[in-house]
Structure formats: structure tokens, C-alpha cells
C-alpha positions as CSV (number, residue, x, y, z in Angstrom):
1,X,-10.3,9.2,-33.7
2,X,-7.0,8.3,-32.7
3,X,-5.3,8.7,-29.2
4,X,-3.4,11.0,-30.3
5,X,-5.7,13.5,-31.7
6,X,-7.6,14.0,-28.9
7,X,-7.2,17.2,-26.8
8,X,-5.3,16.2,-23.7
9,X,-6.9,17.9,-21.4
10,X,-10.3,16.2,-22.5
11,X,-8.1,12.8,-22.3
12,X,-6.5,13.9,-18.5
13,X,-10.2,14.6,-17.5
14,X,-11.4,11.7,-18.5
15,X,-8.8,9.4,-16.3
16,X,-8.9,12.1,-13.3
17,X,-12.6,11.8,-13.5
18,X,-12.8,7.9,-14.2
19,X,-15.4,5.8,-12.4
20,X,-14.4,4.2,-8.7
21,X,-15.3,1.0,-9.8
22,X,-12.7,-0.8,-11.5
23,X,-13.3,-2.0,-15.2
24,X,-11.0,-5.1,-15.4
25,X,-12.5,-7.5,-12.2
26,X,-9.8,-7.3,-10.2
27,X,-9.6,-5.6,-6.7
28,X,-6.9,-5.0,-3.8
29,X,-9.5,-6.3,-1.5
30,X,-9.2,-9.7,-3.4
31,X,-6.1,-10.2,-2.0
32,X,-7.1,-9.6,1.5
33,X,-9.3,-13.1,1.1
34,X,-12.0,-14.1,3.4
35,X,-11.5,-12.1,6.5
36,X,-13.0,-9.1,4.9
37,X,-16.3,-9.0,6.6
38,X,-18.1,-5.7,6.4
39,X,-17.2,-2.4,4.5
40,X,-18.5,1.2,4.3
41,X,-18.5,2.6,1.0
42,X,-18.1,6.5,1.1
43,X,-17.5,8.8,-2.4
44,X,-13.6,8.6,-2.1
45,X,-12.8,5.5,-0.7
46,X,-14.3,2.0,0.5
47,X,-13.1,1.5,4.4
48,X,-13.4,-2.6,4.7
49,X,-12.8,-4.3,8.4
50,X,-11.0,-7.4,8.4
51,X,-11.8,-10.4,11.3
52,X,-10.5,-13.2,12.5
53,X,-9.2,-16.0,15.2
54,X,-5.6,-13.7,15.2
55,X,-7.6,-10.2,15.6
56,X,-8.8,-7.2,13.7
57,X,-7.9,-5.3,11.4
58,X,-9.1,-2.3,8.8
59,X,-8.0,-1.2,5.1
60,X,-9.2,1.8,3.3
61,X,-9.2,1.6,-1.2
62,X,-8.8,4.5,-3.0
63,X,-8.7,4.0,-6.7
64,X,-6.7,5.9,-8.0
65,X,-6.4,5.4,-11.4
66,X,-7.8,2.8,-14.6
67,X,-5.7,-0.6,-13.2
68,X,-4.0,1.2,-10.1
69,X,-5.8,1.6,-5.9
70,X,-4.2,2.7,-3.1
71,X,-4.6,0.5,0.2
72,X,-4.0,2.4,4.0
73,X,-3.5,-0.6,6.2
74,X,-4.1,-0.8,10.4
75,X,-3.5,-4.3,11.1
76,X,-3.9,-5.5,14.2
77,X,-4.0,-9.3,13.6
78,X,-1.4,-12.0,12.9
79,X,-2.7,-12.8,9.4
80,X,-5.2,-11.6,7.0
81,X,-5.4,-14.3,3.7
82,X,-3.3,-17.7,4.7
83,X,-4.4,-18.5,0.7
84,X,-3.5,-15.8,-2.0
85,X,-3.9,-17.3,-5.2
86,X,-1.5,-16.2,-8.3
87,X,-2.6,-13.5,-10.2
88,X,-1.6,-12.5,-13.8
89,X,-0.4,-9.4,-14.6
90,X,-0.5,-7.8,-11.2
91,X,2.7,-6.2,-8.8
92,X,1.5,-5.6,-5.0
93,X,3.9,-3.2,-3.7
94,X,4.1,-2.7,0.0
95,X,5.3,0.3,2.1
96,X,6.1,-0.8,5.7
97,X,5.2,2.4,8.1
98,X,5.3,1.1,11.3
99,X,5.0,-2.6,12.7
100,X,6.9,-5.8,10.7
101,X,5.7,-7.8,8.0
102,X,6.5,-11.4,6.8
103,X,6.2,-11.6,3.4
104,X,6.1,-15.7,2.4
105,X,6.8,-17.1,-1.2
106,X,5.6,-20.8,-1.5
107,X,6.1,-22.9,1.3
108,X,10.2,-22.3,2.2
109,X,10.8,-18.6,1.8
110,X,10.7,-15.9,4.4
111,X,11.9,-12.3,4.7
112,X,10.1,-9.3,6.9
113,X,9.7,-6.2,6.0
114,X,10.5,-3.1,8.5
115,X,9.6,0.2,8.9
116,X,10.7,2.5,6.0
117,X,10.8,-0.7,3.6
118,X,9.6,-1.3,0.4
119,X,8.6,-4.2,-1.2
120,X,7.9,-5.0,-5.2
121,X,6.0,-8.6,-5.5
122,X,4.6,-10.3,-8.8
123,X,1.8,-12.0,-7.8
124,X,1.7,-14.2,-11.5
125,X,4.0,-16.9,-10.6
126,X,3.2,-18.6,-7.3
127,X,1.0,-17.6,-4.0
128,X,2.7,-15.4,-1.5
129,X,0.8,-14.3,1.7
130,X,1.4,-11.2,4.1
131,X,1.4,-12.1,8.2
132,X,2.5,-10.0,10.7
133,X,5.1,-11.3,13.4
134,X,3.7,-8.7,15.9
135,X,0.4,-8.5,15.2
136,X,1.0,-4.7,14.5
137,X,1.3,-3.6,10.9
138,X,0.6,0.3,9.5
139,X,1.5,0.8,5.5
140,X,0.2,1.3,2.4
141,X,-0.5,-1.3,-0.5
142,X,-0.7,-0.3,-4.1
143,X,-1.5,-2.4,-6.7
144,X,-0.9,-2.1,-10.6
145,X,-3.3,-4.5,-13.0
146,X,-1.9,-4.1,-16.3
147,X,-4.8,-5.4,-18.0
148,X,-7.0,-2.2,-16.5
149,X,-4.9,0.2,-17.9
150,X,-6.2,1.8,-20.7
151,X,-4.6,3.1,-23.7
152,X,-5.1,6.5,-22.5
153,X,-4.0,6.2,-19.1
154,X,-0.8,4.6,-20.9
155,X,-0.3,7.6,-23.1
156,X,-0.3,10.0,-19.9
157,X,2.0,7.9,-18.2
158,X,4.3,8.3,-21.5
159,X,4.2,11.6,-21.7
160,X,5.5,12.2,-18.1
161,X,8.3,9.5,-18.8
162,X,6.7,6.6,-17.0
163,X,8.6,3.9,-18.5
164,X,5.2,1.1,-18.1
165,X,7.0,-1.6,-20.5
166,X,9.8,-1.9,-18.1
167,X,7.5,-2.0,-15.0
168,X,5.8,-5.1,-16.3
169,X,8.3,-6.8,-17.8
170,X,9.6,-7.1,-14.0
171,X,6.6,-9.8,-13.7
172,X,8.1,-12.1,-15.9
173,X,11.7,-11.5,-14.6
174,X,11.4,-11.6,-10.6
175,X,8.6,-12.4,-8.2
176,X,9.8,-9.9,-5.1
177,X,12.0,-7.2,-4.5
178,X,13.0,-5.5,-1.3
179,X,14.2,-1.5,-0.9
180,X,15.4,-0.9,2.6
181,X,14.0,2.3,3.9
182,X,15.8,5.0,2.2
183,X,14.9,9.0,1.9
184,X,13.1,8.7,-1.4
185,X,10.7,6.1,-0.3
186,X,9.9,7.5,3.2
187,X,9.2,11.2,1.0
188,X,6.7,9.3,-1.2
189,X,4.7,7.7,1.2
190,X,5.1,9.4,4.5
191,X,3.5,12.6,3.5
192,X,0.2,10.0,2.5
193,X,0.0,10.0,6.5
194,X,-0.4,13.8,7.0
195,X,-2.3,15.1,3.8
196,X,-6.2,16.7,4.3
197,X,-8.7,14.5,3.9
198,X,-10.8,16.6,1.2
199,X,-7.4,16.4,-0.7
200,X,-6.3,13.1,0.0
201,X,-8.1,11.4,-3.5
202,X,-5.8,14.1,-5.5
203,X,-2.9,13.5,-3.6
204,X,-2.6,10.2,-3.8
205,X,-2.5,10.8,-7.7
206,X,0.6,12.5,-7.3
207,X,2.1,10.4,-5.1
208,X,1.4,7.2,-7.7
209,X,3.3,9.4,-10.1
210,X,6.5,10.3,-8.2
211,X,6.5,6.2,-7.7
212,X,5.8,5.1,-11.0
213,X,8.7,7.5,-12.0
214,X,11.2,5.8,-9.0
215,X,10.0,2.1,-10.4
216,X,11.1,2.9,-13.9
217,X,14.7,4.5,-12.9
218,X,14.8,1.4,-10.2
219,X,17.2,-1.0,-10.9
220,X,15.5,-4.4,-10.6
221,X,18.7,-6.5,-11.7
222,X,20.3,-6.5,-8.7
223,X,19.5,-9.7,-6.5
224,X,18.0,-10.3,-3.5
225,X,21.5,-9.2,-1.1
226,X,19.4,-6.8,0.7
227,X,17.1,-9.2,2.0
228,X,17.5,-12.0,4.8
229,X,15.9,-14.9,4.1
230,X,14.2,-17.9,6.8
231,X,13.3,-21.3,6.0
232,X,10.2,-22.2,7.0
233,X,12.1,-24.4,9.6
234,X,13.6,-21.5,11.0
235,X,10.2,-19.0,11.4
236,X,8.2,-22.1,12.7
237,X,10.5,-22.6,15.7
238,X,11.3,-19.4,16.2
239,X,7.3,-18.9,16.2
240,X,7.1,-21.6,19.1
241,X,9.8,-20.1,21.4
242,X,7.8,-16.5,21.1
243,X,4.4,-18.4,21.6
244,X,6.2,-20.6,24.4
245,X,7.5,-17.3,26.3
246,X,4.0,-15.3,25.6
247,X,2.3,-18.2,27.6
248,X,4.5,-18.2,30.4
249,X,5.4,-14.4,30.7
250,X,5.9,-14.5,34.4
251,X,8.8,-17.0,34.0
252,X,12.5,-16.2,33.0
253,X,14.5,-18.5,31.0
254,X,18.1,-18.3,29.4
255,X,19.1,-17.9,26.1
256,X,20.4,-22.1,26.9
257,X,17.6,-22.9,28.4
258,X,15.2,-22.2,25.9
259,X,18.1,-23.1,22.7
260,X,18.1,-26.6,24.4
261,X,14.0,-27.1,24.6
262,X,13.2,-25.9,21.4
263,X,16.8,-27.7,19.9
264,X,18.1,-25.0,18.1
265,X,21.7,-23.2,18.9
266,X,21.8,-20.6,21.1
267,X,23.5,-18.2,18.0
268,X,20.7,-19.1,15.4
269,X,17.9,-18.3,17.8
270,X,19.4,-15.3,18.8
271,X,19.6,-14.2,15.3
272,X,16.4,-15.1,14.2
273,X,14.2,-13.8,16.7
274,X,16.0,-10.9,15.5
275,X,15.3,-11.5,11.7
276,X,11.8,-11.8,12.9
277,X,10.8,-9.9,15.4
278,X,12.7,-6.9,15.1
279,X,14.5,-6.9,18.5
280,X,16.6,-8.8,20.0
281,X,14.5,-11.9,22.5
282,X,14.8,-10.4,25.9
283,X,14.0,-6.6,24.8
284,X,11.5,-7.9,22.6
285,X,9.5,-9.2,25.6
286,X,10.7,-6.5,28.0
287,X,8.5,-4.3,25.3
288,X,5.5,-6.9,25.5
289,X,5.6,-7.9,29.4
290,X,5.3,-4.1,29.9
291,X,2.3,-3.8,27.3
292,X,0.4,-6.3,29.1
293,X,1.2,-4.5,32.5
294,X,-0.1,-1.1,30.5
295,X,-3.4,-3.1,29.5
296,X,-4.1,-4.3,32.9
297,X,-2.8,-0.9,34.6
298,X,-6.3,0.6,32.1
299,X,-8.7,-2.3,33.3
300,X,-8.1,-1.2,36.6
301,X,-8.9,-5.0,37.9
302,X,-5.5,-5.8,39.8
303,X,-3.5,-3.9,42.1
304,X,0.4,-2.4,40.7
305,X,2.0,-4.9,43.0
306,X,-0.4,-7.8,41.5
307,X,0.5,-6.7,37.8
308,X,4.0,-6.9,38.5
309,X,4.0,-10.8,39.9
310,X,1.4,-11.2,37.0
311,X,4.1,-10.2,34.3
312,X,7.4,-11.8,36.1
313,X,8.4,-8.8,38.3
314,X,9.3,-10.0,41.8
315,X,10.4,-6.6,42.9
316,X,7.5,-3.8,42.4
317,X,10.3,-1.3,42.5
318,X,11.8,-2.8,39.2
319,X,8.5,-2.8,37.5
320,X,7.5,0.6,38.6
321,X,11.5,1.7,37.3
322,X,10.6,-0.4,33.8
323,X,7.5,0.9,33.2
324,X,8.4,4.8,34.1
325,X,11.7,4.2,31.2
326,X,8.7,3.3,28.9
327,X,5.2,4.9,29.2
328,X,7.1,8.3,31.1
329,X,5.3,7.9,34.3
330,X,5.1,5.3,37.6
331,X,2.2,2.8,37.1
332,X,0.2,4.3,40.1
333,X,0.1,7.7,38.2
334,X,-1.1,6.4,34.7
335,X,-4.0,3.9,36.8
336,X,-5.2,7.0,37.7
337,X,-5.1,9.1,34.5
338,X,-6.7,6.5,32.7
């Protein structure tokens, strides 16, 4: 019988009620390579954990419909696949909730993501991998595998003016795509953070429609203006000055001092840590000396006064001012309310 002399609700059943397993051998936890290491399979979702040398992380799979999953990702690593092989037919798009991601293409092309962003990447053409600057990262991935969806699934998606032709045709036009946080992507994928959990699986099937319907009104002719891009020169000495400072967090160097040892000019650096951090160098590791301090203030192994000289406070009565501004209390009160 044809497609279109079934009964539609038998044919919207049928896709609602498809099988969790998907049909065409491809997975969003391929893409997450080898650091996947253990996984809990439940009867909505797969939770996966992620491992390695750069930290931890977890990613929950919902799959949503024939060729389409939803990924929840709490990254709390620097990198989770270093080698993401092309893939035919596939977009990987990205929703930045909190946290920055770098988002690589080949070997000479960088741009980061932040939160409230959006990214659209065809994964057909060349590798791209996903690291994270901060080694904090909360979003969502969904991926679309043309190949898995079937003729019915394409017929629903007609009838509620899902324009799927021009969708994939963007695979063979561009390989990325960046929309800056904007209203209508924080209402599609914000509300994914606050839904019930016994109707999260049906909610997320909504929510795939409202952005299948923004992808086919977006306009994916206009360039990449919206986007910074780094050479790879750029983010690996940029990389260095952060690891540089991280090692020697109770020292204070200048803007020179540090342009001159790492032979960059003062204005680049200035603007790239920016680019790819999120923050400008100093408040950037105002935020982390003051982490560390918070960490140590819950191990409860060294004194407030030792914490401060630890983190490059010479005067307790700064660090005690600095970390009231950012945790809301002195550090004596949170050691003891931890």
C-alpha cells in the first residue's frame, strides 16, 4: 500500500512508538570516540560516562525519532574525541548552555561557542572535534542521519512544513554555521532543562519539531561574519599562557611581561584570551584563583590565611574581600558550612 493511503494516525504511532535502537548504524555516541567507558541503559535514555587524562564527563541519548537523538551534555573535561572521523549524511548541531566550546575544522580553524549559541556542523566533508577551553561545558547535541529517516517519518515532517530537502542540501553547501544566542534558540532548548522527567521523551519530540521548523526558515547563505575565527597558532599560544599562569597561580605577571615570554603582542593576547576564554586574562583567573581557594576552603586541609598565600593573596583581608564579592560570604563562614 502506498504512503499515502495509510491512516495517519496508524503512520504517527508507528514513528512515536518506533524502537530505541537506531536502524541505520549510526549513533551520537560515535562521535564521542573512545572515552566513553561505561553506560546505563534505562527505557528512555542511555546515560554514558566519559573518562579521560583531561577529566570526566557524562551524556544522556534520547532517540527521538527514525535518524534523529537528542544528547544532554555535563562536561567536565578538556576534550572528549581528539579524532572524529567524517561522516556522510549527518549535521551535529550544538546548543551551548553554560560553559565554552571550541569547535575545530581541520587543523587551522577555530571558533568557540558561548552560552545561548548555536551551532550547525556537516560532519561529511572533513573531521572537526569539540574541546572545551574551561573544562566546563552544559548543552545539548542533536544529531540528524538522513539515511535513517524513513519515508514515513519524511512524510510527517512534510506535512507540518518541515522543509527536509533544504536541511540536507546544507551538507553539501557548508560545513558549520554559528547563531549567536538569540530569543528563539534559548525558547527551544532552555525549557529541555526544566521539563518532568516522565515527560521529557515526549518533549523532546516537540522540541525537535519547533527546530526542524527554525532550520528550514534559517537562512544558511549568509557567511561566517558572526563568528571569530583563531589559527591554530593563535589557540596554541594562547593555550600555553593559560597553562603557564594555572601553574604558577600564586605569581602576578603583566600583560608585557607575559606578551614578551610567550612573543605575542600585548593587543593580540589580550584579544584572544578573550576569543577563547570568555573573559578578559586577569578576570578570567580572578574567577579560577578563587575556585581553587573555594576547593581547598571544602578540604578543610589549610588554614584561610594559608589558602590565600597558596593562590597569590599577600593580604588575607583582600582574599577574604574577593571571595565574599564571589561565593556571598567570608571564607571562614563557608569552611564552616561546608
Amino acid at each position: 500500500m502506498a504512503i499515502g493511503d495509510d491512516n495517519p494516525y496508524k503512520i504517527a504511532g508507528d514513528i512515536l512508538s518506533a524502537s530505541s535502537v537506531p536502524d541505520s548504524g549510526f549513533s551520537s555516541v560515535d562521535l564521542y570516540g573512545s572515552s566513553v567507558q561505561e553506560k546505563n541503559e534505562g527505557s528512555m535514555c542511555t546515560v554514558f560516562h566519559l573518562e579521560n587524562e583531561s577529566g570526566t564527563g557524562d551524556i544522556t541519548v534520547y532517540h527521538a525519532f527514525p535518524g534523529m537523538e537528542l544528547v544532554y551534555n555535563d562536561m567536565h573535561m578538556e576534550y572528549c574525541n581528539k579524532k572524529q572521523n567524517p561522516r556522510s549524511g549527518i549535521i551535529e548541531i550544538n546548543y551551548c548552555r553554560e560553559g565554552r566550546c571550541e569547535c575545530a575544522f581541520g587543523e587551522q580553524s577555530y571558533c568557540y561557542m558561548a552560552a545561548g549559541d548555536l551551532s550547525i556542523c556537516a560532519l561529511q566533508r572533513r573531521s572537526h572535534t569539540s574541546s572545551f577551553p574551561t573544562s566546563h561545558y552544559h548543552g545539548i547535541t542533536v544529531t540528524i542521519d538522513f539515511a535513517g529517516i524513513t519515508e514515513e517519518m519524511e512524510r510527517i515532517l512534510e506535512l507540518l512544513s518541515v522543509d527536509l530537502t533544504r536541511i540536507s542540501e546544507f551538507s553539501g553547501k557548508r560545513d558549520f554555521h554559528m547563531v549567536r544566542a538569540n530569543e528563539t534558540v534559548r525558547h527551544i532548548f532552555s525549557e529541555l532543562y526544566i521539563v518532568q522527567d516522565h515527560i521529557r521523551p515526549s518533549y523532546i519530540k516537540v522540541k525537535l519539531m519547533e527546530l526542524l521548523l527554525m532550520l528550514t526558515e534559517l537562512d544558511l547563505s549568509v557567511g561566517k561574519t558572526d563568528c571569530v575565527y583563531f589559527s591554530r597558532a593563535q589557540r596554541d599560544c594562547i593555550r600555553q599562557i593559560h597553562d603557564f599562569m594555572a601553574e604558577h597561580i600564586a605569581e602576578h605577571y603583566t600583560i608585557e611581561e607575559l606578551a614578551e615570554r610567550f612573543q605575542i603582542s600585548p593587543t593580540a593576547m589580550k584579544n584572544c584570551f578573550k576569543g577563547i576564554y570568555g573573559a578578559p586574562i586577569y578576570a578570567y583567573f580572578r574567577t579560577y584563583r578563587l575556585q581553587i581557594a573555594e576547593r581547598l576552603l571544602r578540604e578543610g586541609q589549610l588554614s584561610v590565611a594559608e589558602i590565600a598565600a597558596k593562590i597569590g593573596y599577600a593580604n588575607p583581608n583582600k582574599f577574604t574581600s574577593a571571595f565574599r564579592s564571589e561565593y556571598g560570604m567570608p571564607p571562614t563562614a563557608y569552611k564552616k558550612n561546608v
